[in-house]
C-alpha positions in Angstrom: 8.7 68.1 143.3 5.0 67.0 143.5 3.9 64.0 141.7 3.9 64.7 137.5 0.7 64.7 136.1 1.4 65.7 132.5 -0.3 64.7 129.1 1.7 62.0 127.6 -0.3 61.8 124.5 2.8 60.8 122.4 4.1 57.3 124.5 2.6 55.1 121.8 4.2 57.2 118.9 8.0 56.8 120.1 8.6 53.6 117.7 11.0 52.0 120.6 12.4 55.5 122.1 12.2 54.9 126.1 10.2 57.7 128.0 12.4 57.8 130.4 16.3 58.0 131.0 18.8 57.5 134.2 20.5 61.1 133.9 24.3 61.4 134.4 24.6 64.0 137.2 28.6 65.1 136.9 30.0 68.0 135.0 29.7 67.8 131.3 34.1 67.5 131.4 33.2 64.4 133.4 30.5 62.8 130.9 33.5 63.1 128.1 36.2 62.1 130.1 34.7 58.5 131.0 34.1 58.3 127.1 37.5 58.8 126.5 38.9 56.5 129.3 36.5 54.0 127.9 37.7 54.1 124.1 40.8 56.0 124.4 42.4 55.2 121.0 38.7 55.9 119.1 38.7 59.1 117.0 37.0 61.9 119.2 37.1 64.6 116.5 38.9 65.1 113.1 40.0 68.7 112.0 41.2 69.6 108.2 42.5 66.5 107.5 43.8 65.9 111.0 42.6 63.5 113.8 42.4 63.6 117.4 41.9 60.5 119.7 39.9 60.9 122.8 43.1 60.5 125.1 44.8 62.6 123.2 41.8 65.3 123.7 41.9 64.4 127.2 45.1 65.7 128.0 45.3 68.7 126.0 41.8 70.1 127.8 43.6 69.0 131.4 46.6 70.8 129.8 44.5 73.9 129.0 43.0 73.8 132.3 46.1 74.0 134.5 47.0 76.7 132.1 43.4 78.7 132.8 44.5 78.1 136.9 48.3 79.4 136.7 46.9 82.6 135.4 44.3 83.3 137.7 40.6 81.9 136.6 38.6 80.6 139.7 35.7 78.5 140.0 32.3 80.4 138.8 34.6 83.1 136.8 33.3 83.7 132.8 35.4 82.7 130.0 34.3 84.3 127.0 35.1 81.7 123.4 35.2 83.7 120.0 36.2 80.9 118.2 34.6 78.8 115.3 34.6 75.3 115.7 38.4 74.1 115.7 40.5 72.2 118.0 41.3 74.2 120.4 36.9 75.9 120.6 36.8 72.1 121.8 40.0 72.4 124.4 38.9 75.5 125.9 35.6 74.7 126.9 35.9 71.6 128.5 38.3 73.2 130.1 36.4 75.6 131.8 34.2 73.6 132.8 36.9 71.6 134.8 37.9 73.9 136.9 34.8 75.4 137.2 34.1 78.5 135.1 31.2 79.0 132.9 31.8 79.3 129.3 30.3 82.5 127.2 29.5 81.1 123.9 30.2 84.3 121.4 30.5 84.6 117.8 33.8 85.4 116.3 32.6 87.9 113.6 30.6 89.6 116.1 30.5 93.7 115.8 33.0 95.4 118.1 30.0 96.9 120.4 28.4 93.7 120.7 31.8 91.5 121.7 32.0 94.6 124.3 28.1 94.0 125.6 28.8 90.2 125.6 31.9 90.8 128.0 30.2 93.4 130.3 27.3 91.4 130.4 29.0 88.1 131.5 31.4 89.9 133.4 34.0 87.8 131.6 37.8 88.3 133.4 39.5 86.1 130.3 38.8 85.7 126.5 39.7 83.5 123.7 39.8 84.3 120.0 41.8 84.0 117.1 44.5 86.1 115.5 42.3 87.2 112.6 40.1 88.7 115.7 42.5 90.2 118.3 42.0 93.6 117.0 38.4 93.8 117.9 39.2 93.1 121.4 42.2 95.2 122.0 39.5 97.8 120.7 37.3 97.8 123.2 39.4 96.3 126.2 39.5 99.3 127.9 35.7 99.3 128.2 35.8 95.5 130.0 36.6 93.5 132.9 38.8 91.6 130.7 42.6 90.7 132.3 44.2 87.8 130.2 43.5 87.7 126.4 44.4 84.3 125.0 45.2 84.4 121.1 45.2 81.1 119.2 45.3 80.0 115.3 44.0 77.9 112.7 47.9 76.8 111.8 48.6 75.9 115.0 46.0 73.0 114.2 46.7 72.3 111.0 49.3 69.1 110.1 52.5 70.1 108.0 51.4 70.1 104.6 47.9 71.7 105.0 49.5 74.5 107.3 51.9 75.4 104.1 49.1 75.9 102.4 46.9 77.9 104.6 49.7 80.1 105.2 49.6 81.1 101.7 46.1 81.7 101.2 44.0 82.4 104.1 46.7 82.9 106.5 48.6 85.7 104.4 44.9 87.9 105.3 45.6 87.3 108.8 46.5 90.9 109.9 50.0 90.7 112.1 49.7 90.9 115.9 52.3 93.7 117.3 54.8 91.4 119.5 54.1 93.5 122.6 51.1 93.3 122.0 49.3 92.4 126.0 48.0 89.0 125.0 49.1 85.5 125.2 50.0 83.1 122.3 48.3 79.8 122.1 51.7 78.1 122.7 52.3 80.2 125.5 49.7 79.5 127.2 49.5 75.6 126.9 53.7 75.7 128.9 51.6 77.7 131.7 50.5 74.6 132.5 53.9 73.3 133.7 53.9 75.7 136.9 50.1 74.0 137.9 51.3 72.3 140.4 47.8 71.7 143.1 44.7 70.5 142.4 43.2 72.0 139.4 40.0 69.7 138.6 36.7 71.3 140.9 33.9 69.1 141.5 30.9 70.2 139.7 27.2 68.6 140.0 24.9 68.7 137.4 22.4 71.7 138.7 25.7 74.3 138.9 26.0 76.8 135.8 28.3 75.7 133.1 27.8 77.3 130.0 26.1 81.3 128.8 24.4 81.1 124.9 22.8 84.2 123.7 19.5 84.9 122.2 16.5 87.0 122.0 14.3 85.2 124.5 10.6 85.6 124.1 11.0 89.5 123.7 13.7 89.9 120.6 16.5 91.4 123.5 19.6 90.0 124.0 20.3 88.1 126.9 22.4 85.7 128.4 20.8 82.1 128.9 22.7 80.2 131.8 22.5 76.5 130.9 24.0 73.9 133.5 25.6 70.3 133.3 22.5 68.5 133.3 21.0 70.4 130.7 23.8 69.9 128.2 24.2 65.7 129.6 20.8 65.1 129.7 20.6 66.6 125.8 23.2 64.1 124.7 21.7 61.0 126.2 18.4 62.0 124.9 19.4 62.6 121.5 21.0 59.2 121.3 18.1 57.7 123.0 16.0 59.0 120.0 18.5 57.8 117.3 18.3 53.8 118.4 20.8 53.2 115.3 23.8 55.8 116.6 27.2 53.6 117.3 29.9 54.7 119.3 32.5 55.9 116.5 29.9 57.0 113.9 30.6 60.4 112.6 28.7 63.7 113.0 29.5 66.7 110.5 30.1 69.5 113.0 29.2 72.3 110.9 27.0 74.3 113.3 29.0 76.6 115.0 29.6 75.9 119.0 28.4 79.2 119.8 24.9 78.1 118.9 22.9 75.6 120.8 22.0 73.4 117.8 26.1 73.1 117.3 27.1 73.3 120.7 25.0 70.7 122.4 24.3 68.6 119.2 27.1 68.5 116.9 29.5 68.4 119.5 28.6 67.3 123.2 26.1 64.9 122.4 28.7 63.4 120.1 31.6 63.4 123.0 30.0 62.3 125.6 28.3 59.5 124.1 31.3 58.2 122.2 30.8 59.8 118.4 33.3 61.2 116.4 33.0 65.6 115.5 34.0 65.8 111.6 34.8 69.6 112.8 34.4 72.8 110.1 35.1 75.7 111.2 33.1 77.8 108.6 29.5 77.3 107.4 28.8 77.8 103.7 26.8 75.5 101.7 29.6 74.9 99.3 32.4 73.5 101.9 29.1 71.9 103.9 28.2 69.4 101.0 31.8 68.9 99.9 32.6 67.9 103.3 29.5 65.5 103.5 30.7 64.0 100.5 34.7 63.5 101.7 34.3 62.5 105.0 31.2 60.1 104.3 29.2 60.8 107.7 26.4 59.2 109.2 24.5 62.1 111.1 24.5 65.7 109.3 22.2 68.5 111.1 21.6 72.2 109.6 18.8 74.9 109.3 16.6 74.4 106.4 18.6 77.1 104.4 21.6 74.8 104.2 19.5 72.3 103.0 17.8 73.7 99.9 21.1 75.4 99.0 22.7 71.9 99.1 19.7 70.6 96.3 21.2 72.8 94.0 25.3 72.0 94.9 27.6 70.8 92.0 29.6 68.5 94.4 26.1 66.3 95.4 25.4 65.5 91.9 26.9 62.3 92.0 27.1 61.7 95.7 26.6 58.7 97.1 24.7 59.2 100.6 24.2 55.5 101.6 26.0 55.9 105.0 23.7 58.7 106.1 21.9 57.4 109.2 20.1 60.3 110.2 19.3 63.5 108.5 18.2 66.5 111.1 16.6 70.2 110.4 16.3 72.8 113.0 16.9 76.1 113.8 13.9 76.9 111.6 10.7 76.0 110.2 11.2 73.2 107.5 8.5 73.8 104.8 6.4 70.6 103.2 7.5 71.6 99.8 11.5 71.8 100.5 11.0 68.7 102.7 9.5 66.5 99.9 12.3 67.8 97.5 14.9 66.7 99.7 13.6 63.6 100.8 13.8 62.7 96.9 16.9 64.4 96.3 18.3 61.7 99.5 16.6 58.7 98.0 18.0 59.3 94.6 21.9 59.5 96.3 20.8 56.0 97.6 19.8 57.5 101.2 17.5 55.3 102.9 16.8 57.7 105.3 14.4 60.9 105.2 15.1 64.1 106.8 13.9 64.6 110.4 12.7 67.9 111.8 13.3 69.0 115.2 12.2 71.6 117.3 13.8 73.6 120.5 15.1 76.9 122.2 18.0 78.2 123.3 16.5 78.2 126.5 16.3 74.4 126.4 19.9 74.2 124.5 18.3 73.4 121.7 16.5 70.5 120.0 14.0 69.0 122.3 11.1 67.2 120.3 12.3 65.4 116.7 10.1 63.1 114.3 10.4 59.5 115.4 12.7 57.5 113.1 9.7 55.6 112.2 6.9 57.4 110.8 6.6 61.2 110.0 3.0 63.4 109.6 3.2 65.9 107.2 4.1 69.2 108.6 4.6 67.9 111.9 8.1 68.9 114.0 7.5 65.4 115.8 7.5 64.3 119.4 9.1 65.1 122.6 12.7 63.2 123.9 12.4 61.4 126.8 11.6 63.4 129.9 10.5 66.1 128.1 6.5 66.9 128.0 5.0 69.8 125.7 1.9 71.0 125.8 -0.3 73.9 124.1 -1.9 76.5 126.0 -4.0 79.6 125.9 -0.8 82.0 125.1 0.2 83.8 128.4 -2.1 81.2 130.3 -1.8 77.9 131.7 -5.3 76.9 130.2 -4.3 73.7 128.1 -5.8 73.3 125.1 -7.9 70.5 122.9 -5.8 68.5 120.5 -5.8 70.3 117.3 -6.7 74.0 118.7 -3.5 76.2 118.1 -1.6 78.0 121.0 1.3 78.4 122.5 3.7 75.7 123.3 5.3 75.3 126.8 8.2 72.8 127.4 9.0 71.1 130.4 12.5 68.7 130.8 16.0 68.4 132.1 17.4 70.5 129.4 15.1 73.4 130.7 17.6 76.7 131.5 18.3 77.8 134.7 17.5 81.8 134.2 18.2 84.7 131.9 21.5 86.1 133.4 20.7 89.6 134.8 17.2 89.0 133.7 15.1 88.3 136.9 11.5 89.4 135.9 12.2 88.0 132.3 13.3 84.7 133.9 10.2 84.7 136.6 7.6 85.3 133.0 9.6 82.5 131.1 9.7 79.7 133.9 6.3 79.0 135.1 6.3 76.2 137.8 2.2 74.8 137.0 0.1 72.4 139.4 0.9 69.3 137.1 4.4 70.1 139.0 6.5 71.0 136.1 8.5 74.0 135.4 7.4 75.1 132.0 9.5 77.8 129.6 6.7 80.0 127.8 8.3 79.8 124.6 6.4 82.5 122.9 5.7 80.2 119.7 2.5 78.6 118.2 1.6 75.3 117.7 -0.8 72.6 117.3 -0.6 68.9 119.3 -3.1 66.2 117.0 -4.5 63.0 119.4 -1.0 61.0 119.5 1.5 63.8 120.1 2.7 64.9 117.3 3.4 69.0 117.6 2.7 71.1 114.2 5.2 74.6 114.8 2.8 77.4 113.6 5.0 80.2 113.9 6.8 82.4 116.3 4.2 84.3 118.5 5.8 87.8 117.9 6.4 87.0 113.9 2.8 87.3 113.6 1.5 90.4 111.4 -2.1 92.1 112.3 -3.6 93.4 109.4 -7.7 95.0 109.6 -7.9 93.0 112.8 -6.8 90.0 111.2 -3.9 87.6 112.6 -1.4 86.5 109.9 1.6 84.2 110.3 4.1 84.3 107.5 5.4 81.1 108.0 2.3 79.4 106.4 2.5 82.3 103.7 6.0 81.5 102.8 5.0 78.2 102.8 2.5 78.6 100.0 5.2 80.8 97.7 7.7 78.1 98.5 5.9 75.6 96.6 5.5 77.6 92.9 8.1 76.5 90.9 9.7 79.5 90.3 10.6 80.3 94.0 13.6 79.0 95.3 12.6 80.6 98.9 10.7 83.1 100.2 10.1 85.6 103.4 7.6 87.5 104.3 7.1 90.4 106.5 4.4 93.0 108.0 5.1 96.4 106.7 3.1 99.9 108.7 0.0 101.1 107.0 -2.0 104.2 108.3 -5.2 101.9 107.5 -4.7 98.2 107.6 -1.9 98.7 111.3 0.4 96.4 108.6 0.1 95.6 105.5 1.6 91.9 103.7 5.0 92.4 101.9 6.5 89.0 100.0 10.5 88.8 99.3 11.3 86.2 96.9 14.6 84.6 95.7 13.6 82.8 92.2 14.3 79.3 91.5 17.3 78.7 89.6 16.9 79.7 85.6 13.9 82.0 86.7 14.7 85.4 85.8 12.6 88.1 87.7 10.5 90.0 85.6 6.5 91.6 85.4 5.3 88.9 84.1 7.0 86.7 86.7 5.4 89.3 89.3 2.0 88.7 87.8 1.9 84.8 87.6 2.7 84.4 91.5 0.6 87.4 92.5 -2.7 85.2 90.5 -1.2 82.2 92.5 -1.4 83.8 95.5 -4.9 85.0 95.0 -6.0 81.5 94.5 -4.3 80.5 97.8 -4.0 83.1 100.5 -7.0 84.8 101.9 -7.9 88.3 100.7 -6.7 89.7 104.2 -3.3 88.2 104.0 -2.7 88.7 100.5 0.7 90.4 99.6 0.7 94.0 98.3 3.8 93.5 96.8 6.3 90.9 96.2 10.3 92.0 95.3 12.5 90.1 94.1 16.0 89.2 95.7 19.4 87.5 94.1 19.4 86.4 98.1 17.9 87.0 100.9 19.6 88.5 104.0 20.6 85.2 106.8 21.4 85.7 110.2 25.0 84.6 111.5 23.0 80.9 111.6 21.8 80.9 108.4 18.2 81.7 109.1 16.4 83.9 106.7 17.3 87.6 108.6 13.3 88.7 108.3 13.8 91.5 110.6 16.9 93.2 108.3 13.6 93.2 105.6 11.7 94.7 108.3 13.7 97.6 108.9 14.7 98.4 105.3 11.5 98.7 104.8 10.5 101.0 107.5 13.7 103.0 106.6 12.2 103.8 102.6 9.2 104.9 104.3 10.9 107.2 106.8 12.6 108.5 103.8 9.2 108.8 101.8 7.6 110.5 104.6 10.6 112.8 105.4 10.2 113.8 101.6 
């Protein structure tokens, strides 16, 4: 690679965070196993009241990986994981990676036709889910490549006591397996590895493929994002090299599920291979999320802003005491000011003494690759890049760079940068841009702004933007603006067709707690937007909502708003 010549506007901002890192260049099985060889009897992750030492976790992934040989999986084959985040999510895909597959990260609740796209697509000869699950694969098997079907369960995770009473709650939901059914047990499985009797363990280096995550790219389709070893390695030393007061054995609340970047390579590999300890859940709701922050007294907790403003209002943080919390992170999705300032006092008065940090990142770079410095924060701002990671904002589609504070799109550059869009050539040749500076950047398709020292203000996604008479619109700053009344709890706005305007502005509102929706309620926030929003971007209409839709990551679904909307007017026109 020819000599770097990037912008580094934001070295004197990093308050002590290097610029640069030595990068571990094994297999991402490798990174954890030295961690566990190093503290063997520390707690690697704890699961419903149950704990797990790293040597302990060692040998139950080399267990699962002799089992993955004996029946058949070779190095480079796809393993698809329909798990949430238990014990054996954890087993499974180190495993994998040791003898050289790739994991394909997929969500458990997944439709039947999409678990059937995610298996074509990967070309995926073996699959993991659990009981509750097997009868959306056995569904569309027929239709796949798929040859061995591993079924595990929650129970077989669960200590004594807490297994009795699963059994009689959730468990009893469980719909039964047929015994000849063609699938093997979790148990089952595990004695295969007993007739592994040859070398199982394939040397991996850090540039090989290791792991498939799924989102919509820059163009809203779905497709497969190979990540490698590096990527996920060098996203766990660089998140501890921005978090100076991490300690090996502090504990992370691993709520974000492993089939999302945020949960996969934050919440749990970052943890593992630098020595922290997963406090694993293996279902997100905002009710078991704060109870659990509460119980297991943490020190890192990271969700999408959703989570957070549902936790402001939880019963079980009224008397919290969040003193341990070392660090505080929101991603996924763009933090508003208001909710910010409402949680950084809502921390402070559970004795916190630490603010919430926003972070910013792709799937296409894992995840989180620019956070606020532990040391200072600018309003509004999503911080500044991790070590070896450079950002800057261009003409969008261009690689004309931009003045400080002119918006555009932002580029990223790093070692957490994919390897391609699986399938995806022409996507993956638009995406990653090699420019003269000598860095390959990923077009991410989003605005921003970068101010003098560094510090990146998100503006919105490129493609959520709404045209109205001409006129560009983001509704990210609109929602924003209705965030802040005191009667909105949260907001989402979209772009609905009009004949004249191309789009026209629709606001969705969930009212703040107490508030009941009503005319008059209507009225206030339509004068408030008046005498905030320009005339161009002002809403038509705002509707009222108990909730608003969330996608399987909590994020506020806009684009279910977007075609219910579209559908009523299909139905009007029809008419």
């Amino acid at each position: 690679m020819s000599e770097i010549t990037a912008k580094t506007p934001w070295e004197n901002s990093l308050g002590g965070v290097p610029m640069h890192l030595d990068y571990f260049d094994g297999s991402m099985y490798e990174a954890v196993a030295l961690i566990a060889d190093k503290y063997p009897n520390n707690i690697a992750f704890d699961f419903m009241g149950r704990s797990t030492t790293y040597k302990t976790m060692k040998g139950e992934i080399e267990r699962c990986a002799k089992a993955l040989k004996t029946i058949g999986v070779r190095e480079g084959e796809r393993v698809t994981i329909a798990l949430p985040n238990c014990p054996q999510a954890i087993y499974m895909f180190y495993a994998v990676n040791l003898i050289g597959g790739i994991a394909n990260m997929i969500h458990p609740l997944s439709a039947e036709k999409e678990i059937e796209f995610y298996l074509n697509e990967s070309e995926s000869v073996t699959a993991i889910t659990l009981d509750q699950f097997y009868h959306k694969f056995e569904n569309i098997r027929q239709n796949t490549k798929i040859v061995n079907i591993i079924i595990a369960s929650v129970k077989d995770a669960l200590s004594k006591p807490i297994r009795a009473g699963y059994m009689l709650t959730e468990g009893r939901k469980v719909a039964k397996i047929p015994k000849d059914a063609p699938v093997i047990r979790w148990k089952d499985f595990l004695r295969l590895s007993s007739a592994c009797f040859y070398n199982y363990k394939v040397p991996r280096k850090g540039d090989d493929p290791a792991v498939i995550l799924y989102s919509g790219g820059t163009t809203g389709t779905t497709k497969g994002i190979v990540l490698t070893n590096r990527n996920f390695n060098a996203l766990g030393q660089q998140v501890i090299a921005a978090n100076p007061m991490f300690r090996v054995g502090d504990r992370m609340l691993s709520a974000m599920p492993m089939f999302h970047g945020f949960g996969l390579g934050v919440c749990i590999h970052t943890m593992l291979s630098q020595g922290g300890r997963c406090i694993l859940v293996p279902r997100v709701n905002p009710k078991e999320y704060s109870k659990q922050v509460v119980k297991t007294r943490c020190n890192f907790i990271a969700g999408v802003p959703t989570l957070y403003e549902a936790m402001l209002r939880s019963p079980s943080m009224t008397k919290a005491d969040l003193s341990n919390l070392k660090g505080v992170f929101s991603g996924g999705d763009s933090l508003s000011v208001e909710l910010k300032k409402k949680f950084d006092k809502f921390l402070y008065d559970h004795h916190s003494v630490v603010q919430i940090r926003e972070g910013y990142g792709t799937t296409e770079t894992v995840t989180a690759c620019c956070l606020t410095p532990p040391h200072m924060f600018k309003e509004g701002s999503i911080g500044v890049p991790f070590p070896d990671t450079y950002i800057k904002i261009v003409k969008p589609g261009t690689d004309e760079e931009l003045p400080y504070g002119e918006e555009g799109e932002i580029l990223l550059a790093g070692p957490t940068v994919m390897k391609e869009y699986m399938k995806h050539p022409d996507e993956t040749a638009n995406t990653l841009r090699t420019h003269a500076d000598g860095l390959t950047w990923v077009y991410t398709g989003d605005l921003g702004v970068m101010d003098s020292e560094g510090f990146i203000y998100f503006r919105g996604r490129a493609k959520r933007m709404i045209i109205s008479s001409g006129y560009n619109i983001y509704p990210s700053q609109l929602e924003n603006i209705l965030d802040a009344h005191e009667k909105v709890q949260m907001s989402c706005i979209i772009g609905v067709p009009d004949p004249y305007r191309m789009q026209k502005v629709k606001a969705f509102v969930k009212p703040a707690a107490g508030v009941e929706p009503s005319d008059t309620v209507k009225d206030e926030l339509m004068a408030y937007c008046r005498k905030h929003i320009a005339k161009y971007a002002m809403p038509y209409d705002i509707e009222f909502r108990e909730e608003l839709p969330k996608t399987l990551v909590g994020k506020v679904a806009y684009r279910v708003l977007e075609e219910e909307e579209l559908a009523k007017l299909t139905v009007a026109e029809a008419k």
